[in-house]
C-alpha positions as CSV (number, residue, x, y, z in Angstrom):
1,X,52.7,70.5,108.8
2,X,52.4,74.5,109.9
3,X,55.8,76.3,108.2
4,X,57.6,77.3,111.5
5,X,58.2,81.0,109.5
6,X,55.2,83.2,109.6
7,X,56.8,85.7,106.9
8,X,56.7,84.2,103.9
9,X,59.6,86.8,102.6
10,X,61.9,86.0,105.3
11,X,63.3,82.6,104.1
12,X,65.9,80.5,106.5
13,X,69.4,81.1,104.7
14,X,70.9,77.4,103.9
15,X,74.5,76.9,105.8
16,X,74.6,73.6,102.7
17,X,73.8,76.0,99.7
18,X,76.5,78.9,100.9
19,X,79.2,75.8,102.3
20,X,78.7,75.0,98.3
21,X,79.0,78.7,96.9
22,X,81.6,80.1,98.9
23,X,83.8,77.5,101.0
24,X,85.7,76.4,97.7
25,X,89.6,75.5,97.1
26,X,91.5,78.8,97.7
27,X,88.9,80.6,99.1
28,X,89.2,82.8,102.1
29,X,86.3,81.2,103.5
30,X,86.6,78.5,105.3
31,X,83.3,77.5,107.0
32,X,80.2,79.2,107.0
33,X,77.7,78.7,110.1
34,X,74.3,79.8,109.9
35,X,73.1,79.7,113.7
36,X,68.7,80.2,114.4
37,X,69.8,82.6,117.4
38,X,72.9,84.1,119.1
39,X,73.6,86.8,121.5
40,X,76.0,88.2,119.5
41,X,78.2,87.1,116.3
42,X,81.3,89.0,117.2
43,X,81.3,87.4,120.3
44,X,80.9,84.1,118.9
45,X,83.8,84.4,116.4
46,X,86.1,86.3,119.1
47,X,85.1,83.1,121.4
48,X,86.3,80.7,118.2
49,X,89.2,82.8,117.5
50,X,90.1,82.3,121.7
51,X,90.1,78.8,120.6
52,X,92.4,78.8,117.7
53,X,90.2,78.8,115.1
54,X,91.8,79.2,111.7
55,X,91.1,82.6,109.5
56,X,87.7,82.4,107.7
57,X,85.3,81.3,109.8
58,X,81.9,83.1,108.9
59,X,78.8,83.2,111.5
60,X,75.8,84.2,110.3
61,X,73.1,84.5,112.6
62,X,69.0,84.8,111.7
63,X,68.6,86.4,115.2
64,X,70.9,88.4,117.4
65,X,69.8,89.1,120.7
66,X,72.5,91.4,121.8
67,X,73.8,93.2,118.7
68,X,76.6,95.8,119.4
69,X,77.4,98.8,117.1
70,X,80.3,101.1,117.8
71,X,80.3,103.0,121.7
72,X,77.9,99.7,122.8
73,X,75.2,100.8,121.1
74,X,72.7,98.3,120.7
75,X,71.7,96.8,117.2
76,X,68.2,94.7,116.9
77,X,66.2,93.3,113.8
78,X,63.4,90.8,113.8
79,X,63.9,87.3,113.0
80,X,65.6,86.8,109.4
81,X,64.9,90.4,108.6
82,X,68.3,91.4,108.2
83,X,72.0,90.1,107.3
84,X,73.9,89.6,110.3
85,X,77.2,88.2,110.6
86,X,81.1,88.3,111.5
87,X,84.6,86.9,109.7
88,X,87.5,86.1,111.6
89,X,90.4,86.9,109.9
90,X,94.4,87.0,110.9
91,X,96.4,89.5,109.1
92,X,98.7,89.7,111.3
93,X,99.8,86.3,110.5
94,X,102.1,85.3,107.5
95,X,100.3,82.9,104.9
96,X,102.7,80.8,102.9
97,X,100.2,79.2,100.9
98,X,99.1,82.8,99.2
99,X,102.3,84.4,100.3
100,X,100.6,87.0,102.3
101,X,103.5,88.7,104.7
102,X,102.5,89.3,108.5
103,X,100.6,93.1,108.6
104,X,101.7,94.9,111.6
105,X,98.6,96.4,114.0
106,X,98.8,99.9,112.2
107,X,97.2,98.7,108.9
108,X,94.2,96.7,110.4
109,X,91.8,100.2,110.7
110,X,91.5,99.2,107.3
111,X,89.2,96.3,107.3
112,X,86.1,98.4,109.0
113,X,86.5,100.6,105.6
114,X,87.0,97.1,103.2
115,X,84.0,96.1,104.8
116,X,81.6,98.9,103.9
117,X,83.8,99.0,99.9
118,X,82.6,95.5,100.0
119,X,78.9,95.9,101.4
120,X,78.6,98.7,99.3
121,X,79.5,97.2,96.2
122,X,77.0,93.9,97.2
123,X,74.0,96.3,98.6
124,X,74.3,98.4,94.7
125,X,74.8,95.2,92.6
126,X,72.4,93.1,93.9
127,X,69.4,95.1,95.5
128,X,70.2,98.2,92.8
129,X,69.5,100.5,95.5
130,X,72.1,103.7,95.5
131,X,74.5,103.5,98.6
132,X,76.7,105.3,100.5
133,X,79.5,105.1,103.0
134,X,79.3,107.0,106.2
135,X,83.0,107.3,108.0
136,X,84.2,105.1,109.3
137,X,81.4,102.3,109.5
138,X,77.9,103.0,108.4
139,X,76.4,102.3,105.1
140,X,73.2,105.1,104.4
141,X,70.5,105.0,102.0
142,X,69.5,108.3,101.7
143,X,70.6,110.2,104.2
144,X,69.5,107.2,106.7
145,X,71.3,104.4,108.3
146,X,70.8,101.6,106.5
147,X,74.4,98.5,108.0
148,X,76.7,99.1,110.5
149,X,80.1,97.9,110.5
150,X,82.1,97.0,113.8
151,X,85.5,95.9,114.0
152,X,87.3,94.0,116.9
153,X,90.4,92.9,117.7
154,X,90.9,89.8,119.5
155,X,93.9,88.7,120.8
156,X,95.7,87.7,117.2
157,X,92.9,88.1,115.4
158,X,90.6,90.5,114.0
159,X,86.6,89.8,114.0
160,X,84.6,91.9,111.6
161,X,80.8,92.0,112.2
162,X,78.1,93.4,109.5
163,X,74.5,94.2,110.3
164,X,72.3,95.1,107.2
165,X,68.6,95.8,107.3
166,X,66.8,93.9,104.5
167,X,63.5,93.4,104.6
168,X,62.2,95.0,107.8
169,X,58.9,97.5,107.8
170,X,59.1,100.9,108.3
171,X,57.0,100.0,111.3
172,X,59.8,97.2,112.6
173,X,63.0,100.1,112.6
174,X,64.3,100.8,115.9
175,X,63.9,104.2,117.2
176,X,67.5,105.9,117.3
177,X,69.4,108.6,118.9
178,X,71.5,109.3,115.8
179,X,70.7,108.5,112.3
180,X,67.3,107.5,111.4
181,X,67.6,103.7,110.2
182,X,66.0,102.2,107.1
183,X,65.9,98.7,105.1
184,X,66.6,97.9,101.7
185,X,62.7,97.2,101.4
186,X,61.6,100.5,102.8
187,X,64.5,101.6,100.1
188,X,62.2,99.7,97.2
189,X,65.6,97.6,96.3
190,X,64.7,95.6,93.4
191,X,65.8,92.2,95.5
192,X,65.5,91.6,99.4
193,X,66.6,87.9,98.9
194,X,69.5,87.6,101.4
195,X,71.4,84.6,99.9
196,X,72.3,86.5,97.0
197,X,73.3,89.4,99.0
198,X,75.2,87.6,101.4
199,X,77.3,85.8,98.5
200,X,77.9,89.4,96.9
201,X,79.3,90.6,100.0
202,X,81.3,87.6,101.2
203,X,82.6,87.0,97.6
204,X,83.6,91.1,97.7
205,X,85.3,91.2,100.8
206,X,87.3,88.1,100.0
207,X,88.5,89.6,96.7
208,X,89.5,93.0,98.6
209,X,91.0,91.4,101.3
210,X,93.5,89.7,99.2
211,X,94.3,93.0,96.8
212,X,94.8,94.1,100.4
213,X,96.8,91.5,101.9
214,X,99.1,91.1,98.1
215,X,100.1,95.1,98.5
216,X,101.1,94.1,102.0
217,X,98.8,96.0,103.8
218,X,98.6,99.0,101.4
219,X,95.5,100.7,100.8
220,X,96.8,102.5,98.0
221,X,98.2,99.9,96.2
222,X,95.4,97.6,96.5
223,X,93.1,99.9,95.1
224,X,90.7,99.9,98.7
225,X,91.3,103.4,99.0
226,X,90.3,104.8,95.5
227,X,87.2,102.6,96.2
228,X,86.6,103.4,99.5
229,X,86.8,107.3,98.8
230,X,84.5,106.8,95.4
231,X,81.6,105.5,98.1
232,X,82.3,108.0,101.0
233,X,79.5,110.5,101.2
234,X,81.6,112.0,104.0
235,X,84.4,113.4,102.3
236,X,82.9,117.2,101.2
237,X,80.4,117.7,104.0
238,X,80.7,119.4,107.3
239,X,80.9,117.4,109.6
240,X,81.0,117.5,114.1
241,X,83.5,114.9,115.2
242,X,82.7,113.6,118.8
243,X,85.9,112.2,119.4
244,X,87.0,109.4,121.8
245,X,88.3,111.8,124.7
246,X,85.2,113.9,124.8
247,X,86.2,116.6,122.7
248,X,83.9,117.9,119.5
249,X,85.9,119.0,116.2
250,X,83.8,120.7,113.7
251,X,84.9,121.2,110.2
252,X,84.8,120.3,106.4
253,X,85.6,116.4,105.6
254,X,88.4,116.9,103.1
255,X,89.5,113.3,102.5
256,X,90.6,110.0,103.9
257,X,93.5,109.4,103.9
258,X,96.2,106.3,103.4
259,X,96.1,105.4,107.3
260,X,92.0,105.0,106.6
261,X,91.8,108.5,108.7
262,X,89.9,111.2,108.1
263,X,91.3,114.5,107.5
264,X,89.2,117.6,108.7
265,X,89.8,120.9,108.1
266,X,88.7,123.4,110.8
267,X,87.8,127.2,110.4
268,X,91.0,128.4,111.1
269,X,92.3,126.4,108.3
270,X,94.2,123.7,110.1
271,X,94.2,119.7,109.7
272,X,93.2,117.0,112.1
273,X,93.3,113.5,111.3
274,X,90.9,111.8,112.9
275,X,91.5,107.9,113.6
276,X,88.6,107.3,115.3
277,X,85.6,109.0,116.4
278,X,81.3,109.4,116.3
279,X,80.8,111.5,112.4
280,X,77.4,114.1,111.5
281,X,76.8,115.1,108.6
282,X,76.1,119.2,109.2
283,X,73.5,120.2,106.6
């Protein structure tokens, strides 16, 4: 019988072999669903989380149809080509069993940032390709957009969705209006295999998200926000900050700071703290 995949490096990831890996006794994780095709992930897991669905749930997706980055923009790959997925998780809920406190709203800008400290650490470990992390939720390769990270809340719950290019041609990228976009391949990573990429991150973003949830919330403490500003290529650049409202603020990128903000300094010496907004990189 034919093999239904015509790319021959662009295996089906197994929901039974990541269930095994991941889905263990005291893990975050508590199911992992690998679905052929989907609209959209972070739809899927807001729709679950609508539904009560506990803290943990991972969809994975080999095809997403309708991909959204930050501002609705849209996010494609081909078939199996990339890693994309979203987590539901609850910290605003107490957890007796790990004796995790309730985290109030304020603290959960955070997980956009754990997300890229944890796709960063997987993407450098496990393709050896050198990373960086573009505030507040892009990881680059180079100078070029290489994941994007997008953050929800949902009722209750927060749903955190990852897109990563693996192993799509230079020929496959979409065409963008910002960044240029690349792939680990086009990168030359030393492994486009996404199972062991996909373990790396989910097994990292578990780990950060309990230092996180432990300190109560607290970047500091944790650790998150020594990490997060060790990978963030945007702290030292000048930047133009198209913020929410419409407005531009141009300046130099002088940290991030404990609220997962970044703090830029204009010409005339003062400091903005920016909570959320579209980041260049002025050369």
């Amino acid at each position: 019988m034919a093999s239904p995949f015509t790319d021959l490096d662009r295996p089906p990831l197994s929901p039974r072999s990541l269930e095994r890996a991941l889905v263990t006794p005291g893990s975050l994780w508590s199911h992992i669903e690998v679905v052929a095709e989907t609209a959209s992930t972070n739809a899927d897991v807001a729709a679950a989380a609508a539904r009560g669905r506990p803290e943990g749930l991972v969809v994975v997706a080999e095809q997403q149809t309708a991909g959204r980055g930050r501002r609705d923009r849209r996010w494609t790959s081909p078939p199996r080509a990339g890693l994309t997925l979203s987590v539901l998780l609850r910290p605003g809920q107490a957890d007796r069993e790990r004796d995790w406190l309730a985290l109030p709203p304020s603290s959960f800008a955070w997980l956009p940032l754990l997300a890229g400290v944890a796709l960063l650490g997987a993407v450098e470990r496990v393709a050896e390709v050198d990373a960086a992390l573009k505030w507040p939720n892009d990881l680059l390769v180079g100078e070029r957009k290489c994941a994007g990270i997008l953050a929800e809340v949902s009722g209750d719950a927060v749903v955190v969705g990852i897109g990563l290019n693996v192993t799509t041609r230079s020929e496959e990228l979409p065409e963008t209006t910002g960044l240029p976009a690349t792939s680990l391949r086009v990168a030359g990573a030393a492994v486009t295999d996404r199972d062991p990429l996909v373990r790396a991150l989910l097994r990292g973003f578990a780990s950060w998200y309990a230092g996180w949830r432990e300190a109560g919330g607290d970047a500091e403490m944790s650790g998150l926000l020594a990490a997060y500003r060790r990978g963030c290529s945007t702290i030292g650049q000048q930047v133009r900050v198209m913020l929410p409202a419409g407005e531009t603020l141009t300046g130099e990128a002088t940290e991030v700071d404990g609220a997962g903000q970044l703090v830029v300094r204009t010409a005339d010496g003062a400091e903005h703290r920016v909570s959320a907004g579209d980041v260049v990189h002025v050369r």
